[in-house]
SERO-4910 file (N, C-alpha, C, O; in steps of 0.05 Angstrom, whole numbers):
BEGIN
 pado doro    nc1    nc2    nc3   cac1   cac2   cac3    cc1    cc2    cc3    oc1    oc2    oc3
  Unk    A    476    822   1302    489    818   1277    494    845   1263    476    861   1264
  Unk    A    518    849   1251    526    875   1245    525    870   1204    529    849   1193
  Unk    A    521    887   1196    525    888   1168    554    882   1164    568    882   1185
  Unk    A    565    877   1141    600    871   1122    611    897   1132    634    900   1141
  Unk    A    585    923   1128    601    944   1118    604    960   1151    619    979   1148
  Unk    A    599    959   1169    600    964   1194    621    951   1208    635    965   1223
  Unk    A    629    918   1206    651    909   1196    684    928   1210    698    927   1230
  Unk    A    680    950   1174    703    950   1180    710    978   1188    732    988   1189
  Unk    A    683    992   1195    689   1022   1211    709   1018   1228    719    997   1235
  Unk    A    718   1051   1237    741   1051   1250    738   1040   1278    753   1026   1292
  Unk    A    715   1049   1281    705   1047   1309    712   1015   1321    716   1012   1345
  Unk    A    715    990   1301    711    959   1311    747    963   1306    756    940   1307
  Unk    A    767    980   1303    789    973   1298    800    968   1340    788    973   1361
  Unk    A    827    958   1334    832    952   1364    834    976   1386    838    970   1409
  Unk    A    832    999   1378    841   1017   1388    813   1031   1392    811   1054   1399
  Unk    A    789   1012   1385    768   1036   1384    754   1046   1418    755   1030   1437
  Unk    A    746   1064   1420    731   1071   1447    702   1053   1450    687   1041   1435
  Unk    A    704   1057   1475    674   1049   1482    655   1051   1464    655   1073   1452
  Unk    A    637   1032   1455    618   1038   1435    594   1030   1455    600   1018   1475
  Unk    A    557   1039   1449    540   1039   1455    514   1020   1441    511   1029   1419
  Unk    A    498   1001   1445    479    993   1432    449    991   1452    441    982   1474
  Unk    A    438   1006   1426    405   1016   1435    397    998   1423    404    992   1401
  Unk    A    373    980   1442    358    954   1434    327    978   1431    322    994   1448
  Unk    A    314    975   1411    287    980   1407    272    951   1412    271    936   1392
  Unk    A    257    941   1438    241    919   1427    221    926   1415    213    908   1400
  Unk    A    203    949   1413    176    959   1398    180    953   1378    164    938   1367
  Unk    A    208    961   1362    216    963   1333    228    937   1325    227    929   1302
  Unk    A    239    924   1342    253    905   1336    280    909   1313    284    902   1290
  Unk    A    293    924   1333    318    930   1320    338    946   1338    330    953   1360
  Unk    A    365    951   1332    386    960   1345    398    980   1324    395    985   1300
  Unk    A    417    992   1354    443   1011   1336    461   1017   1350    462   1022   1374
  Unk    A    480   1018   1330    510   1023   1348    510   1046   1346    499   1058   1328
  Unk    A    529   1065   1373    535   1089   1374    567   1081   1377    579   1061   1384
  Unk    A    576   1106   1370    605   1108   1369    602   1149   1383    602   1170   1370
  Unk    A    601   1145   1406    595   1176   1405    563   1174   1401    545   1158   1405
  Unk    A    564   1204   1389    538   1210   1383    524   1190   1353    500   1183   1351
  Unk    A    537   1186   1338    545   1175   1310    534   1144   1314    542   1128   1331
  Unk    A    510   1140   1291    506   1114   1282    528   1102   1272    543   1115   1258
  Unk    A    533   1077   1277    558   1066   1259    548   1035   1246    562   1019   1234
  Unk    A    518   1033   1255    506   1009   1249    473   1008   1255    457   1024   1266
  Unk    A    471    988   1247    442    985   1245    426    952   1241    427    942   1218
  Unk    A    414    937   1261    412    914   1256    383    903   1265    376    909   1288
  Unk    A    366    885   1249    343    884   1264    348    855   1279    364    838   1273
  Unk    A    328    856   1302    333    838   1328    304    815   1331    285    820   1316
  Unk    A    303    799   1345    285    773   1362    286    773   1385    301    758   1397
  Unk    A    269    791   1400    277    786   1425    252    776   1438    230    780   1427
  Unk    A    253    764   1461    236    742   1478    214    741   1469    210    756   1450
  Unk    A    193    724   1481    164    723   1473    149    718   1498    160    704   1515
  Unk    A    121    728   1504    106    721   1529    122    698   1544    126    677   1532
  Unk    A    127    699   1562    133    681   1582    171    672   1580    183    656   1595
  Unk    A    184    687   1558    214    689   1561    218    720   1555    236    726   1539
  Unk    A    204    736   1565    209    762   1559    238    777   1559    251    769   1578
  Unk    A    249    792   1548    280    806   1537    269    822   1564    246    830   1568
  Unk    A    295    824   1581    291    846   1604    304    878   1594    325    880   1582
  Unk    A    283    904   1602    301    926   1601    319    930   1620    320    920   1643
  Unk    A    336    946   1610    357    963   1629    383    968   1620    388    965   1596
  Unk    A    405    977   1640    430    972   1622    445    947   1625    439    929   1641
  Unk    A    462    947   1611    476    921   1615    501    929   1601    501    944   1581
  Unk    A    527    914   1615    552    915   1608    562    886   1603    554    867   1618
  Unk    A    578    883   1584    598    856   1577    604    851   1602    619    870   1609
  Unk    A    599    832   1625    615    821   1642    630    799   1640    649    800   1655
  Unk    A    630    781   1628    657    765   1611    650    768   1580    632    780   1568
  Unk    A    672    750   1571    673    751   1538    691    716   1532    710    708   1546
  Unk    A    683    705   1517    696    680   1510    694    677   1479    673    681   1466
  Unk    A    712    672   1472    714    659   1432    686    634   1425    664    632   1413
  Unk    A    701    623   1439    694    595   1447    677    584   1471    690    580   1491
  Unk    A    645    578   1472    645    573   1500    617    559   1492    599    566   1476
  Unk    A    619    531   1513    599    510   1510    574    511   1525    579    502   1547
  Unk    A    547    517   1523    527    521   1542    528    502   1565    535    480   1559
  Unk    A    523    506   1585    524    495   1606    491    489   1618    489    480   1640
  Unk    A    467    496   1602    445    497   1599    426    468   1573    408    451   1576
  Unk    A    444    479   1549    427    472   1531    453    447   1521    470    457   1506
  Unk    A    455    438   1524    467    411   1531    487    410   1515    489    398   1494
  Unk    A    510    430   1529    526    436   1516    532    449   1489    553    449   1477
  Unk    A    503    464   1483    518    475   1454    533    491   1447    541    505   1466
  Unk    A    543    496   1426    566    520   1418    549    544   1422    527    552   1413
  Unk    A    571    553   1439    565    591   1434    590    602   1423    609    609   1438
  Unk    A    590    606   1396    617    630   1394    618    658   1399    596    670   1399
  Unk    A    635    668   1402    637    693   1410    614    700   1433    599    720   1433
  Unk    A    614    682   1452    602    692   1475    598    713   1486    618    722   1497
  Unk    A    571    732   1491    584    757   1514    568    756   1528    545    757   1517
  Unk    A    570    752   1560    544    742   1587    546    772   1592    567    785   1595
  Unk    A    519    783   1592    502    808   1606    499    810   1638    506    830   1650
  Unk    A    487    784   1651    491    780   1667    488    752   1678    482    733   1663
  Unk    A    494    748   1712    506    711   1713    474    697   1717    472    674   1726
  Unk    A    459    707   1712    425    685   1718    416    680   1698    396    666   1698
  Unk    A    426    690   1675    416    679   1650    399    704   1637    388    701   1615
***
């Protein structure tokens, strides 16, 4: 989740470059890079003993608006983005 004011940096306009996000799980929190440049800042929930958040990198490999879990019995996911296909 991004702040209002992160929003409407240049960086989220259509034309923007590659952007970067550093997951801290110690801290429990993130940040966008644009370049070298913070352009955001958000704190995070990630797994717990026995659903643990995996490290490493990871790229958007699809993207959907709209897209119905195929897991959790159908619920809404908006703005979908799969990391990778095993869940």
């Amino acid at each position: 989740l991004l702040s209002a004011t992160a929003l409407v940096h240049p960086a989220f306009a259509t034309d923007a470059r590659a952007l970067q996000i550093f997951v801290s799980k110690s801290k429990q929190s993130l940040a966008v890079y644009d370049g070298t440049d913070v352009i955001a800042t958000s704190k995070i929930s990630s797994g717990k003993s026995g659903h643990t958040t995996p490290s490493g990198i990871f790229s958007v490999i699809e993207k959907q608006t709209y897209h119905e879990s195929n897991i959790y019995s159908g619920a809404p996911m908006p703005f979908m983005q799969r990391l990778t296909w095993s869940g």
